[in-house]
Every structure is written in structure tokens, then in C-alpha cells.
C-alpha positions in Angstrom: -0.9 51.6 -8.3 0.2 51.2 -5.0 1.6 54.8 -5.0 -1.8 56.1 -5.8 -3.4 54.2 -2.7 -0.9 55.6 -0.2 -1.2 59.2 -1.6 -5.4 59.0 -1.2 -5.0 57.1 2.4 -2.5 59.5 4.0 -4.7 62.4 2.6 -7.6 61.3 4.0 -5.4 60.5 7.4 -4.6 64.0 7.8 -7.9 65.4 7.0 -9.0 63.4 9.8 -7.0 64.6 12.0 -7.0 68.5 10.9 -8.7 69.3 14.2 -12.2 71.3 13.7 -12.7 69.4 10.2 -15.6 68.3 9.5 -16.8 65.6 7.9 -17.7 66.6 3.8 -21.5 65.8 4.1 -23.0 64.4 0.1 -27.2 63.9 -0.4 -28.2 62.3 -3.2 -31.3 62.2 -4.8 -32.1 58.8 -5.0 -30.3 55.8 -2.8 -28.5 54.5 -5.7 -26.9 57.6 -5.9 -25.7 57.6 -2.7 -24.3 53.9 -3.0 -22.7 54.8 -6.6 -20.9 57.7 -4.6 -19.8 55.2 -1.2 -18.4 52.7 -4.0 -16.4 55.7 -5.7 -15.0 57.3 -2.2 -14.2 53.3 -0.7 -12.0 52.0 -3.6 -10.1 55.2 -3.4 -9.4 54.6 0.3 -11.0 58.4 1.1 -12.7 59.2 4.3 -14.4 61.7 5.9 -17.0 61.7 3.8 -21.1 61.0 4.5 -23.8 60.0 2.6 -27.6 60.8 3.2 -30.3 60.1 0.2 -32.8 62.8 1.0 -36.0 60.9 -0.3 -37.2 57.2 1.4 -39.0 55.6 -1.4 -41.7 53.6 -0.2 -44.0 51.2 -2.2 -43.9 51.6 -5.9 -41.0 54.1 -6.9 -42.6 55.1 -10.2 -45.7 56.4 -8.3 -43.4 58.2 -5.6 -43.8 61.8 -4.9 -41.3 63.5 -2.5 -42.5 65.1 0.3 -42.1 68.8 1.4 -40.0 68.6 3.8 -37.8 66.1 1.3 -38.0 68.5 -1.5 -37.0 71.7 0.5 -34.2 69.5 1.9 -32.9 68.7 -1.4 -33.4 72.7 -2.1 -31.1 73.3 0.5 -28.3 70.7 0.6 -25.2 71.8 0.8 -23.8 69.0 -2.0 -26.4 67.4 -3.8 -25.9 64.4 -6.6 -28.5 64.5 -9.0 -29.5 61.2 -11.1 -31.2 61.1 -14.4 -34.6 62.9 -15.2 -36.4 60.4 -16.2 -35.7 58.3 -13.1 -36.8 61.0 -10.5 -38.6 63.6 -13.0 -39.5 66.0 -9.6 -35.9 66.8 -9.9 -36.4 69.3 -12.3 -37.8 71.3 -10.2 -35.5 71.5 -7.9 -32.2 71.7 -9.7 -34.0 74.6 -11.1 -34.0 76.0 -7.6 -31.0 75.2 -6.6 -29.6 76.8 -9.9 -30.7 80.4 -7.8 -28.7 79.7 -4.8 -25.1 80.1 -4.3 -22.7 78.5 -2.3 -24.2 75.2 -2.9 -22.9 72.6 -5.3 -24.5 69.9 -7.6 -23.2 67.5 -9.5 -25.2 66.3 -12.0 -25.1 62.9 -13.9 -27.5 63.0 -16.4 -27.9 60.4 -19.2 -27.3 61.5 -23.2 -27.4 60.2 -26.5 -23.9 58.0 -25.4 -26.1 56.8 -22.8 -29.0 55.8 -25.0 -27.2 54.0 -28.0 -25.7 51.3 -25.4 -28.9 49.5 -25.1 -31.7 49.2 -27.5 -35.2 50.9 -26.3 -37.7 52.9 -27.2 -38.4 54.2 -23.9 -35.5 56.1 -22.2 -37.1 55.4 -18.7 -36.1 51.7 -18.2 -32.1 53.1 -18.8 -32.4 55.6 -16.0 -32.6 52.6 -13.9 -28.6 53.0 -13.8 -27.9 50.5 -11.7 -29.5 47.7 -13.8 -27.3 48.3 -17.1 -23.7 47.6 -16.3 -22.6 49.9 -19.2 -24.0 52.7 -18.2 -23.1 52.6 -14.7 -19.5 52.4 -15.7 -20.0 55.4 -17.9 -22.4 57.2 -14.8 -19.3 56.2 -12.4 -16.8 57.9 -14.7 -18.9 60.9 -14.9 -19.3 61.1 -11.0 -15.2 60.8 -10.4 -14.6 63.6 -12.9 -16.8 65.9 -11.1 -15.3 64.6 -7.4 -12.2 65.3 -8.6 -12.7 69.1 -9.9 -14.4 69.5 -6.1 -11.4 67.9 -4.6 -12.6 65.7 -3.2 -11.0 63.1 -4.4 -7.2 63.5 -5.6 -6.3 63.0 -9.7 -5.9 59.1 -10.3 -5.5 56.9 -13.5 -9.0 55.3 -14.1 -9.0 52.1 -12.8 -10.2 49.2 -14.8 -12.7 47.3 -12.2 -15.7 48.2 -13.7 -15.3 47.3 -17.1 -14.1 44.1 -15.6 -17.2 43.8 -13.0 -18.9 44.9 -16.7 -18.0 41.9 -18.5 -18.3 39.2 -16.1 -21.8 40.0 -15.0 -22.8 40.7 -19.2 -21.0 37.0 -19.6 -23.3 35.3 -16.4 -26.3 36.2 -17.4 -25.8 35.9 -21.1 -25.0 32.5 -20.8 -27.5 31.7 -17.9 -30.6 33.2 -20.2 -29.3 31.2 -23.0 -30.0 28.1 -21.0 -33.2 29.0 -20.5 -35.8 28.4 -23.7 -38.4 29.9 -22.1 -40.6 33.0 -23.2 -40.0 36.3 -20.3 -42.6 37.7 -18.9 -41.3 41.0 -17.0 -43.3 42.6 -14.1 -42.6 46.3 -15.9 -39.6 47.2 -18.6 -36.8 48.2 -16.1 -34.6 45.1 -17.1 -36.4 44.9 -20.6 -33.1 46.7 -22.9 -31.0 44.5 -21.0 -32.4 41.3 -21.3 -33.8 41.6 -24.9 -29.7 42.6 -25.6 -28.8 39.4 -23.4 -31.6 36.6 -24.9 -33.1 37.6 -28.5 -33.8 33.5 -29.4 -37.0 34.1 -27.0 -40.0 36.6 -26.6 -39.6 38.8 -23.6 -42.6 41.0 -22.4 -42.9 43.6 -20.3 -46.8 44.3 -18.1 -45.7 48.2 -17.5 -43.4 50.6 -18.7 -41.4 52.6 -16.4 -42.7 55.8 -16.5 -44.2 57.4 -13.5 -47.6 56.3 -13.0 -47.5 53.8 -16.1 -50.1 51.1 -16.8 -50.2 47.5 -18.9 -51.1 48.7 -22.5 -53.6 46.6 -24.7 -49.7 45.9 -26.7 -48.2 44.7 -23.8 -51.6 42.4 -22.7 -51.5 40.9 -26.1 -47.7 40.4 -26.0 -48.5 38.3 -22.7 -51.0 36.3 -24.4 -48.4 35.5 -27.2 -45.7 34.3 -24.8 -48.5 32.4 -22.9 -48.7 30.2 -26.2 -45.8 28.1 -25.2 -46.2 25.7 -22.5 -44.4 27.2 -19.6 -42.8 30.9 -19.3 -40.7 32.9 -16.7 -42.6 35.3 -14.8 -39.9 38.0 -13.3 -42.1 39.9 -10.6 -40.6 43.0 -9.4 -40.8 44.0 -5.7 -43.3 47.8 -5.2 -44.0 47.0 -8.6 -48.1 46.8 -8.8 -49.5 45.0 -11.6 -53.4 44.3 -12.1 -54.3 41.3 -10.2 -56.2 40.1 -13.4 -52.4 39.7 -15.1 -50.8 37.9 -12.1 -54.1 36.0 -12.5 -52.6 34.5 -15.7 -49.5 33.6 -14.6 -50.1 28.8 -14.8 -49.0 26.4 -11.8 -46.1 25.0 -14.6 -44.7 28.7 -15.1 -41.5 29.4 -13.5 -41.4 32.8 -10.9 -38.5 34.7 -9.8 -39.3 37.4 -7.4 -37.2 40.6 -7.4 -36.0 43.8 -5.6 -35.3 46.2 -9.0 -35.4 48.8 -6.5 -33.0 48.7 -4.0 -28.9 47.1 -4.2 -27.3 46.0 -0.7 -23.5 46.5 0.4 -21.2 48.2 -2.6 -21.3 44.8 -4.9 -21.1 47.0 -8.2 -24.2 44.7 -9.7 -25.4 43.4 -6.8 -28.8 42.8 -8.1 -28.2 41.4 -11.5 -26.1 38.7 -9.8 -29.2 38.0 -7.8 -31.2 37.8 -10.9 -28.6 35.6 -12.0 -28.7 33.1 -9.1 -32.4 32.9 -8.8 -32.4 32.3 -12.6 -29.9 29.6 -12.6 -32.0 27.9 -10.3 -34.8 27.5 -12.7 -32.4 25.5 -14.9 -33.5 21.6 -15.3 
């Protein structure tokens, strides 16, 4: 282990020093991308390497539209890491283009069937949300080392175990915080729905929205409300950029519980930094 660690530091030392080298420069197409990549690059003490997500997503990310500018820039990056379809579905389009080009690399982690069986939904959006479902992240990070490592960008090193265990812990937290909670779910769109119906199934959970792009409530998802709304106090789980009818919020009863929530966006290179703040504002809610 130790071996491994000296042999990635001392060949990012040189590469620093090589004089004339630049730094490799990685875009991404969304900012957890980016983050995913940092995490990868950090652990295995490599340097010389920057990050830039080529789209700001600002307000609601499932009614984001690149701009121009941001899509030719994602045309023309150099290295460009491409998430999931159905979590940016204007990529299409441009890995298309990019497809034309030469001297240009992408590495793309898509999700597959693997992907899909780990969680239970009938959606595929809400599991593009990679970030949110510890399994596939793991899987997602796996994926992203491979294709580093036929760049050479990062040397060939045994698979390290941290995720799996970062996997389990945060699976164990929130299992066992949820299960203290007898309270119906009511989620601001289904983004966290696979997980928590695979966390909590003694309760209903309900989501206002799917996740698709440009997705409204649904008369199924209204009346699902109205069901949970039938015991005397529920958890509302509002999402951050996440616009939901004022008439729904409208429902929402001074004895309900709220937990307000950034889906969108992780801080620092905590693997599961926002499922640990779900699981701290939750925990709170605990008589």
C-alpha cells in the first residue's frame, strides 16, 4: 500500500518539475463530474491535474439548457468527462460531435442495466443523479479509474476498498436513522426516491416531480400526497432549485416536519457529502 503511494507521489513530483509541462487540463460536463474526478486524482496523491465543469447550472437543473458558448466549449475540450444521458440529455448532441473530431478524448461513464438493477425504479432519471446512490457511484468511480488509467494518467494500482467502505457506512446511517422515523415522506421530486424506498419500506414515501427535464406533479403523485397526508404528521424533504406548485407547498401542516436540501450540488471531496447532510438534518427530527 505504501509502495503504491510513493510510486504515484514521485511520479507526479517529476511531472511537476519536467520544465515546459503543463498542467493535464479535465472538463466535465456536469460539477459532480468534476468532483468525482478530484476525489479519484487526490487519494492517489496525483498532481498536475485541473478541473473545469463547462456548464454553471443555475436555478432548477432539470429545466437547464446549456448555453452556446457552453456547448461549443464542451465541442471543443481537449478532455471531456461525460456523465449519464439522462442526467444532462443535451449531451447527446455533443458527444455526437465530438465523435468527428480527432485529437480530443472523452471518457464516458454512462449508466447500464448493472447500474439499473442496484436500486428499484421505474424511472432511470432519479439514478443518474450519481452522486445520491452510493452504489452506483462506487461502480461510476471504478469505471472513471479504468479509463484514467488507459490515458495514463494515473499509474496501474490495486482497487482500493474506501468506497465500498464509505458505501456501507452511509447505507447503515441512514437506514437506521429513517427507521426511527414512523413518519410518511413526502419528497420535493424523485431524485432520492430509489434510495429511500430501498432504505424505509414500513412507510409511504412520495415524490411531487419526477426527474426528468421539465417534469411536473402528476394527478398519481397529487393523490399519493393526499394519502400520506392521512396520518397526522409527515416529513416534507424540499429540494433546493427544485420548483414545485405553490398550491402543493400549500399543503404542507404547521405539525409536519421539513428538511430543506441542496440535491444539487456536494461541497469538499466527502464521498457522500450530501446524504450525510440528509442524515443529520433527519436525525434532528427524532423526538
Amino acid at each position: 500500500m505504501k509502495t503504491r503511494y510513493i510510486i504515484a507521489f514521485l511520479l507526479s513530483f517529476i511531472l511537476s518539475l519536467t520544465p515546459g509541462h503543463a498542467a493535464v487540463k479535465i472538463s466535465c460536463s456536469h460539477p459532480e463530474l468534476c468532483r468525482l474526478a478530484q476525489i479519484i486524482f487526490t487519494e492517489n496523491h496525483t498532481n498536475n491535474i485541473e478541473f473545469e465543469s463547462l456548464v454553471k447550472i443555475v436555478g432548477d437543473p432539470h429545466e437547464f439548457e446549456p448555453t452556446t458558448t457552453e456547448v461549443k466549449d464542451l465541442i471543443k475540450a481537449n478532455i471531456l468527462i461525460s456523465g449519464p444521458i439522462e442526467l444532462n440529455p443535451w449531451i447527446k448532441k455533443v458527444n455526437y460531435q465530438r465523435a468527428k473530431m480527432m485529437d480530443i478524448k472523452t471518457i464516458n461513464v454512462p449508466l447500464d442495466d448493472k447500474d439499473y438493477s442496484l436500486y428499484s425504479s421505474i424511472s432511470h432519471e432519479p439514478l443518474s443523479h450519481f452522486w445520491l446512490y452510493p452504489k452506483i457511484f462506487c461502480t461510476i468511480k471504478s469505471h472513471m479509474e479504468e479509463q484514467f488509467i488507459k490515458l495514463k494518467y494515473l499509474i496501474v494500482i490495486p482497487k482500493n476498498k474506501t468506497c465500498a467502505g464509505e458505501e456501507a457506512k452511509i447505507i447503515s446511517e441512514l437506514q437506521s436513522t429513517l427507521e426511527s422515523l414512523k413518519y410518511p415522506i413526502v419528497l420535493t421530486h424523485d431524485a432520492l426516491l430509489p434510495l429511500v424506498v430501498s432504505l424505509k419500506t414500513s412507510n409511504l414515501v412520495v415524490a411531487i416531480k419526477g426527474s426528468g427535464h421539465h417534469s411536473e406533479a402528476s394527478p398519481q403523485s397529487v393523490k399519493k400526497l393526499y394519502d400520506a397526508l392521512k396520518a397526522p404528521k409527515v416529513i416534507w424533504i424540499i429540494e433546493e432549485k427544485i420548483s414545485v406548485p405553490q398550491n402543493i407547498l400549500a399543503k404542507k401542516r404547521s405539525t409536519d416536519l421539513t428538511v430543506n436540501l441542496d440535491t444539487a450540488n456536494s461541497e469538499g471531496l466527502d464521498y457522500f457529502q450530501v446524504l450525510k447532510n440528509l442524515n443529520e438534518k433527519l436525525k434532528a427530527l427524532r423526538p
